[in-house]
C-alpha positions as CSV (number, residue, x, y, z in Angstrom):
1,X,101.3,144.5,106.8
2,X,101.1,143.0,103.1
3,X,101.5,139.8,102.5
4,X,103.1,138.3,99.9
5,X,102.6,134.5,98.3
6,X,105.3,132.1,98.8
7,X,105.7,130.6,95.4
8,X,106.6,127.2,93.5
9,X,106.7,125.2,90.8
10,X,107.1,121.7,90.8
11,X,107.0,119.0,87.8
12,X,104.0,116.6,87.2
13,X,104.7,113.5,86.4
14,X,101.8,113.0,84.1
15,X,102.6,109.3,83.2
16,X,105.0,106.3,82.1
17,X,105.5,106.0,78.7
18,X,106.8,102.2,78.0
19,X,110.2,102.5,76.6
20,X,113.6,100.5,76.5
21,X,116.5,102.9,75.5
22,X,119.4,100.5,75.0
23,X,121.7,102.8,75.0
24,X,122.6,106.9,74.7
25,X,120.5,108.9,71.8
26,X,123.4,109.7,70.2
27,X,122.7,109.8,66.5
28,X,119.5,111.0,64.7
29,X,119.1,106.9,63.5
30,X,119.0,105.9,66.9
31,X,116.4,108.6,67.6
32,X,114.2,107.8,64.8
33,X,114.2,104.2,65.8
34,X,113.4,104.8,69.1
35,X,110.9,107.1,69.1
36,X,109.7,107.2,65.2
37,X,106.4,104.8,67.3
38,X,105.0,107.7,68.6
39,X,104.3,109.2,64.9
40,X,103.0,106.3,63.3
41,X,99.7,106.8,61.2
42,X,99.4,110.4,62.9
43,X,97.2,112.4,60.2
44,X,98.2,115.7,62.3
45,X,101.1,117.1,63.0
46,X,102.5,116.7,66.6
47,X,105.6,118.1,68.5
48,X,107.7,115.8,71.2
49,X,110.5,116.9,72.8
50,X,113.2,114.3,74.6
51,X,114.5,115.7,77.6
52,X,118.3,114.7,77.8
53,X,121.0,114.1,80.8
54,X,124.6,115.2,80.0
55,X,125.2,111.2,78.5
56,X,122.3,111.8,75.9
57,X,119.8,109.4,78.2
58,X,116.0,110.5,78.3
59,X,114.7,112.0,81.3
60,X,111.4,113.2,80.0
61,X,109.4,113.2,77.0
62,X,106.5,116.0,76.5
63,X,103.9,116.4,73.8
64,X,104.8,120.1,73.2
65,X,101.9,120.8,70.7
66,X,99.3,119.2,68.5
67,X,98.2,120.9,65.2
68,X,96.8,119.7,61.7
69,X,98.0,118.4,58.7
70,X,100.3,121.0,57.9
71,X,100.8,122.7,60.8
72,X,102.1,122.8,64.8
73,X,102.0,125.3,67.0
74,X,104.2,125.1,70.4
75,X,104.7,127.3,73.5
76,X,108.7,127.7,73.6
77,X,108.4,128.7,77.0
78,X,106.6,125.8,78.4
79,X,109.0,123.3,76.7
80,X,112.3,124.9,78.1
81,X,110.2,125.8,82.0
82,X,110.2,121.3,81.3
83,X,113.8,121.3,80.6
84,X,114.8,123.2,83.3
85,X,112.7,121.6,86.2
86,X,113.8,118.3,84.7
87,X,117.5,118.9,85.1
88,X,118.0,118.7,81.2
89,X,121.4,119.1,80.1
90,X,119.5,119.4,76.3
91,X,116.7,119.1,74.4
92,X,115.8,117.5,70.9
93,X,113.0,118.2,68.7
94,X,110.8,115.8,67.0
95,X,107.7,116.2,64.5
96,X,105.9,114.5,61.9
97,X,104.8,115.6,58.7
98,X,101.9,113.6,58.0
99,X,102.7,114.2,54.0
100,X,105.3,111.6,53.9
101,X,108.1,114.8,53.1
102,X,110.4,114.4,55.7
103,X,112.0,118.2,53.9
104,X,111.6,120.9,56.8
105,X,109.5,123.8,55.7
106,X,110.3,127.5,56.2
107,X,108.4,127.3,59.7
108,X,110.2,124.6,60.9
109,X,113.6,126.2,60.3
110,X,112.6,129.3,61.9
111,X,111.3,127.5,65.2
112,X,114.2,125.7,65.2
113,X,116.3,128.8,64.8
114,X,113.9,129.8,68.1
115,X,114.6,127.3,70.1
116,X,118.1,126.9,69.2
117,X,118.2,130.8,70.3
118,X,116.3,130.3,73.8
119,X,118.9,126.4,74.6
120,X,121.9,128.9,74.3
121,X,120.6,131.6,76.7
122,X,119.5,128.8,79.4
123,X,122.2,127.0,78.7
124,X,120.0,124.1,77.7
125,X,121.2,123.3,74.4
126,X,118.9,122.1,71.5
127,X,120.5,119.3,70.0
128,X,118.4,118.7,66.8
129,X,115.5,118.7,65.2
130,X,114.2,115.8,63.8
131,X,111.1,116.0,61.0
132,X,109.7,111.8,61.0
133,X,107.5,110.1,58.5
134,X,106.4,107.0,58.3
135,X,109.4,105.7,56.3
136,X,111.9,108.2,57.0
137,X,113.4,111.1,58.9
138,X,115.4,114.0,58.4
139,X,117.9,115.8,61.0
140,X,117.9,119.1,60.9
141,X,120.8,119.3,62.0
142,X,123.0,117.0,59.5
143,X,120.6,118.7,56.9
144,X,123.0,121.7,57.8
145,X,120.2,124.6,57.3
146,X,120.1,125.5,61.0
147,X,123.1,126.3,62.5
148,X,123.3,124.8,66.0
């Protein structure tokens, strides 16, 4: 007789991050102002993704990838294998560009066009993608070159 392993998967909680959310994530200004902390003086680029419930409240924040000054790279399959054993109902994106150019660069639209790609399959939908400096931000998605 073979046997065969009886599998799962389970979330880590790997922490508490200290946050107040007053109120649904409903605009890219309200996501900038909450979350735009997390960038601050970063002289590398990082990727966070907000894990969303179906009234735009956070159920989850991961560090999805940590690169240098110009750079990210991020495993697409590890951030939506988060969304999905979260519950999300959707996902946004959010990186700095340690440059001070909040203007997303050919690589971010295409990962964008990725992710946006892999939400509509799972049914987890990516909401926008959101490029912080220190002063500013710029949504991807009222920017209008990715389609979501």
């Amino acid at each position: 007789m073979t046997y065969i392993p009886k599998l799962s998967v389970r979330l880590v909680h790997e922490g508490k991050m200290k946050y107040s959310v007053d109120g649904p994530l409903n605009s890219p200004d309200v996501i900038y102002r909450q979350f735009a902390k997390l960038f601050k003086n970063k002289m590398q680029e990082e990727m966070v993704i907000v894990f969303l419930n179906s009234q735009l409240m956070p159920v989850g924040v991961q560090v999805a990838g940590v690169g240098s000054s110009q750079t990210c790279i991020v495993d697409k399959s590890a951030i939506f294998r988060t969304a999905i054993l979260s519950g999300a109902y959707g996902i946004i994106m959010m990186h700095n560009h340690p440059s001070g150019n909040a203007t997303e660069s050919e690589q971010d639209i295409d990962i964008t066009k990725e992710m946006i790609k892999v939400g509509k399959l799972l049914s987890i939908p990516v909401l926008d993608h959101i490029i912080v400096t220190d002063n500013s931000y710029n949504s991807m998605r009222e920017s209008e070159k990715v389609k979501f």
